[in-house]
Every structure is written in C-alpha cells, then in structure tokens.
N, C-alpha and C positions, 0 to 999 in steps of 0.2 A: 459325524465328522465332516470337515469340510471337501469336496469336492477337490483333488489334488492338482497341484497347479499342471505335471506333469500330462495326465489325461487332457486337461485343458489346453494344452499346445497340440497332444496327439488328434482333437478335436479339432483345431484353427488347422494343423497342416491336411486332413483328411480333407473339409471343406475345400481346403485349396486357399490360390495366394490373394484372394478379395476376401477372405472371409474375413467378417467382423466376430466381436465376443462382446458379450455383456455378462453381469453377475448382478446378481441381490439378493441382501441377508434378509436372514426370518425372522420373526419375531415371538416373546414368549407370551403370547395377549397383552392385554389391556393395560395400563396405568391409570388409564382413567376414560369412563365411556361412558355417555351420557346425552341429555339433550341442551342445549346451551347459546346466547344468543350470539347471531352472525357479525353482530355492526347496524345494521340496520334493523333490530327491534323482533326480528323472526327466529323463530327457536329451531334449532337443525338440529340433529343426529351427528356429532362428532366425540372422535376418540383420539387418544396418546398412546401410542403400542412401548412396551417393553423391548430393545433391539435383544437379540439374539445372533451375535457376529458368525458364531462356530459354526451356523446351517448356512446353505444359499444355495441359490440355484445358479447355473452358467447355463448361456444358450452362444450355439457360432451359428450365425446365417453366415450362408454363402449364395450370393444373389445371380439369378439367371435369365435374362428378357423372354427367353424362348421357351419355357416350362413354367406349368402353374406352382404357387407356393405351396411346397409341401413341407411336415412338422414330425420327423422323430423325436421321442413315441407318438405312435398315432394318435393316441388316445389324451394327448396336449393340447386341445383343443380352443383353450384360454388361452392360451401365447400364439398359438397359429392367428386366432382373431387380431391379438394384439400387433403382431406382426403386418397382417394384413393391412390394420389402420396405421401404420407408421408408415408403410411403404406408399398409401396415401398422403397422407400428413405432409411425406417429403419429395410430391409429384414422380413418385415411381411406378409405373405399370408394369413392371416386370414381376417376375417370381424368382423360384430359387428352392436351397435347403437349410432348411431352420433345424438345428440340433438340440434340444435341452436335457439338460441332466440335473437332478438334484437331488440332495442326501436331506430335504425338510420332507417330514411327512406328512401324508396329506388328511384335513379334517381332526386337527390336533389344536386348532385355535392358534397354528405357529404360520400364517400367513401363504403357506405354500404357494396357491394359485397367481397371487401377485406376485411373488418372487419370481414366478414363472414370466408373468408378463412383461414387466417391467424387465426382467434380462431380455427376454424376444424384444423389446422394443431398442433399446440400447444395440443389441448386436446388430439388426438392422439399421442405425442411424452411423454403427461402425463401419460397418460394409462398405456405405455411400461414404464414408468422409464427411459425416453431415455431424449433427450435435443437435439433441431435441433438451430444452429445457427443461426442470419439474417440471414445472405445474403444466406442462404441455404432456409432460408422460404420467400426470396423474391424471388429465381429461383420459386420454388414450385407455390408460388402462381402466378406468369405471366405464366407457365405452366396452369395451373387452369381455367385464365379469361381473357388472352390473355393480358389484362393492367391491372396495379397494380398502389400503390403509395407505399409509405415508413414509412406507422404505424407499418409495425414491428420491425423498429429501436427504438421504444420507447419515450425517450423526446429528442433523437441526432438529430438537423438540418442536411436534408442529400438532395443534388442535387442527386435528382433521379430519371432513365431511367426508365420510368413507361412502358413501351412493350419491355425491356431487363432484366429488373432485377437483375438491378446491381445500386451503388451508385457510382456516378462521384466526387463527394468531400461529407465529411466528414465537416463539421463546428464548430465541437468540441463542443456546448454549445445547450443547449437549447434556442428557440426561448425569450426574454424576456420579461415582463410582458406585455398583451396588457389589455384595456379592449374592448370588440365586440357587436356592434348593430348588430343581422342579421335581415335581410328581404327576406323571400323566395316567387316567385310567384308564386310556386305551381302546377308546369306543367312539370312532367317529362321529360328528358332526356336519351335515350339509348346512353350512353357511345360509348359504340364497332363501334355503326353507322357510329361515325364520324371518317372520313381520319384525318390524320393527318397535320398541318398547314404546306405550303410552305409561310415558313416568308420571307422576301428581304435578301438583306447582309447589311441596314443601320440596320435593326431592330435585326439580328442578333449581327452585333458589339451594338448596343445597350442593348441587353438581356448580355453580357460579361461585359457591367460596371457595370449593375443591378445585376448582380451577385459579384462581386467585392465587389460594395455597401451592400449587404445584410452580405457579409464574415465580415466587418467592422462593420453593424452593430448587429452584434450577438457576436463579439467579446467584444463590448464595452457594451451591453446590453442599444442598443440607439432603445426603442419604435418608434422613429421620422422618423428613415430611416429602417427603416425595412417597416414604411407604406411606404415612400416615392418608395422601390423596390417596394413593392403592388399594389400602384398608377401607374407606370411607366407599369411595367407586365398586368395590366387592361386594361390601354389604350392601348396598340397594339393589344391586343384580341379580344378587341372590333370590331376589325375592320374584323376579319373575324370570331368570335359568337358572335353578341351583345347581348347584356342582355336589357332587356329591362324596367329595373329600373335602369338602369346606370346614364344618365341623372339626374333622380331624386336624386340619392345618390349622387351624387356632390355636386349637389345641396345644399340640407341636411347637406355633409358636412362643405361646406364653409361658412351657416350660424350656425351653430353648433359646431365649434372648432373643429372638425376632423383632426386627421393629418394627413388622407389617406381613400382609399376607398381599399377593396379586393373583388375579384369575383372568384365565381366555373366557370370557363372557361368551363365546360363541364358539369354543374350542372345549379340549379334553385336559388341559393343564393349568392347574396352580404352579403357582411360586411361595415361596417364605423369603422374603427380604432382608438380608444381615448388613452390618456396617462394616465392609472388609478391612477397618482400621483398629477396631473392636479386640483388646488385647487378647478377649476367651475365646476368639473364632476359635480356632479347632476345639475345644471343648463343647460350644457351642453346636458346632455342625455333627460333630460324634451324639449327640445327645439326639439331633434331630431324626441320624441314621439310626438310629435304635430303635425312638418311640416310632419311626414310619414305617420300621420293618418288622414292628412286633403286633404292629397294626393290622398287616399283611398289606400293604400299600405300595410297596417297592418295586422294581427297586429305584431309591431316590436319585435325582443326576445332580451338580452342580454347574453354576458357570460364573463369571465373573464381567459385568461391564469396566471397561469398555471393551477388550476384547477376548478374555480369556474362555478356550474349548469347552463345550459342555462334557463333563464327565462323570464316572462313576463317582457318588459321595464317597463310599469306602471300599 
C-alpha cells in the first residue's frame, strides 16, 4: 500500500515549517535489460523498468546549518548519501533531518533503494526552494548506490544506463495500459553483488531489435509488444539469473491468455502481462489464481498501469 498522504503531512509538520517532501514509485523489474548501443558505437548496460505506482517511498528533510545530516531509519544509508550530494550539488553546507519511510520492500527487484534516493534528493532540493533536474538526480543517485534505474523520469519511457546515469533514448510516451499478475518468491537479492552480464553478439543484436520493437510499441500504445519485448528480454536472462518461477509463469501464461511474461532480472518477482481491454480478463486472471496457487506459488497480487493499487488477485 501506498504510504498515506496523511502520515505524510504528520511527517512535513513534525520536521517543522522548512521541511521539504519528496516521493518515488517502485517498480516491478525489468521490461527490457540488456546491453545496447549508446550513440556513439559502444555497447552499455541499460534497462526499461516496469513502473509500479502503488509502492514508493516519501522522505521530509528538514534542514539545519548547525547539526550534521542525520537519516531516520538509521540504517538508510543510500538516501543519507543521496541527500548529502544534493545539499552539495545545491551549495549547501548545512545539515538537518532526513525522514524516509516506505511500504517497497527491499531486495524484491521493485527498486526500493532508488526510491529511497531519489525522494532524499527531491525533499532536500524542496527544503531550499531549489529544483534539481533528472538527469541531474539520476547523476546524484548512481553517485549514491553505485546503480540506479530511471523512476526519476516520471511516467517517460527511458533506455537507461543504470551504473552511468544517464538515459540512452528517450520514448517519448509513457509505457501503455498493461494489467500485472505479480508473484514474488520472497528471497532477497543483493543487487550490487552481481557483475554485470557478458551477453554474446547474437543476443546483443537481439536486445537492438527488442528495443526497436518496444520504440514501436510505445509509440503505438500496442500492450501486445511491449509484452512480447518482456518475453524476449526474460528469456536471455534467464539464462544467466534464472528465476525460478519462470517455468511456472509460462506456464500460467499460455493457459491463461497472457500475452507475455516480465521478470526483475535482479530481483525476486515475475509478472504475467494481460491486456486490460481483453473481454475474458476476469476469466482469464481467475484461471491464473488457480494454476499459481495449486502450484503452491501464492499468494498472486495484481495491479494495473497506469495507476491502479497492487492487490490481492482473489
């Protein structure tokens, strides 16, 4: 559930009457992750995340010349950094109290640490009366946590170098309607651990039409191919993380009307992609809470872009 707007004012007034707020949603992994060329001929590490509206983190600075920066929970460590480089960033040497709270959890492939960040940076740029740009709070936060994604672009589809910090193309539109089964198996992931994939050169030129295809279909707002880039960006990952409800979600799929599967590549969650226009959806998602939960997989959640809560399937 989302952090409620209520606590969030109880938060801004606690701080006191400079406190700034920032927020940012999670996400449910990957749409598409891979290695891909920059513009200039060299091949980088960038991905397309799945938003996820119904999590996010909030964080209220409230800034103080005379006291070091200090970060409830202590143990927030990524956003106290991020904070610290913004109140650089925006010639501040002061400190203060950085607040964050958030209902993503953490090592699930749903972004958490960056939603951390990126709000600590935002509430501090509130505090001052100042305004830091993306791509100024995507330097910030890969500074921060070594890898980022690209929720502080908002609802823009962005190919982005998640250990640079920078966005490779721009997609002009937001991702179009999907609706989302997820299923998490509930076993952390340490992000940072893992190196980075050496893909071949077939899967390479293959990530370059999968991205092509996803340009087409966010232009056209086709649910259909944006799973089928999903589908395609899964399977080569599989092959060096598998997930280990992959299998099943195929599965799942193909008797459920699915028109694609997605996976946190670096997280604990799959998705099954449906076409929320799709007349058999509820037939369709009853069939899928069945075979998940006869599987012993459960229990399944749904959610819906663009903005509808994650919740229980049945």
């Amino acid at each position: 559930m989302d952090v409620p707007t209520a606590q969030r004012l109880t938060l801004a007034h606690r701080a006191g009457a400079r406190a700034g707020t920032g927020s940012a949603i999670a996400h449910h992994g990957e749409v598409l992750q891979g290695v891909f060329d920059d513009g200039d001929g060299l091949p980088v590490h960038a991905l397309v995340t799945l938003p996820l509206p119904g999590l996010r983190s909030v964080s209220v600075f409230s800034p103080d010349r005379g006291r070091d920066l200090r970060v409830r929970p202590a143990w927030k460590v990524k956003a106290l950094a991020a904070a610290q480089a913004a109140l650089r960033r925006l010639g501040c040497d002061g400190g203060g109290d950085l607040e964050v709270r958030s209902s993503i959890a953490a090592e699930r492939g749903l972004g958490s640490s960056t939603a951390d960040v990126v709000s600590a940076i935002e509430a501090v740029a509130a505090a001052l009366g100042r305004r830091i740009e993306a791509e100024d709070i995507a330097r910030l936060a890969v500074a921060a946590e070594r890898a980022s994604d690209g929720v502080m672009f908002g609802d823009r589809t962005v190919l982005f170098a998640s250990r640079e910090g920078r966005v490779l193309e721009d997609l002009g539109k937001p991702l179009p309607r999907l609706e989302v089964v997820s299923l998490d198996i509930g076993e952390g992931v340490d992000t940072l651990a893992l190196e980075p994939i050496r893909y071949t050169r077939a899967e390479t030129e293959t990530f370059a039409d999968l991205r092509s295809l996803l340009r087409k279909a966010v232009g056209d707002g086709s649910a259909e191919l944006v799973a089928k880039v999903a589908t395609g960006s899964a399977e080569i990952n599989q092959r060096y993380r598998p997930h280990p409800c992959f299998a099943l979600a195929a599965e799942v799929a193909g008797h459920s009307g699915a028109l694609g599967i997605q996976v946190a590549h670096t997280g604990t969650v799959i998705g099954l992609l449906y076409d929320p226009d799709a007349r058999g959806l509820p037939c369709s998602l009853g069939i899928a809470a069945e075979l998940i939960e006869r599987a012993g997989a459960g229990p399944p959640r749904r959610y819906g872009l663009p903005g509808l809560p994650l919740e229980a399937l049945r």
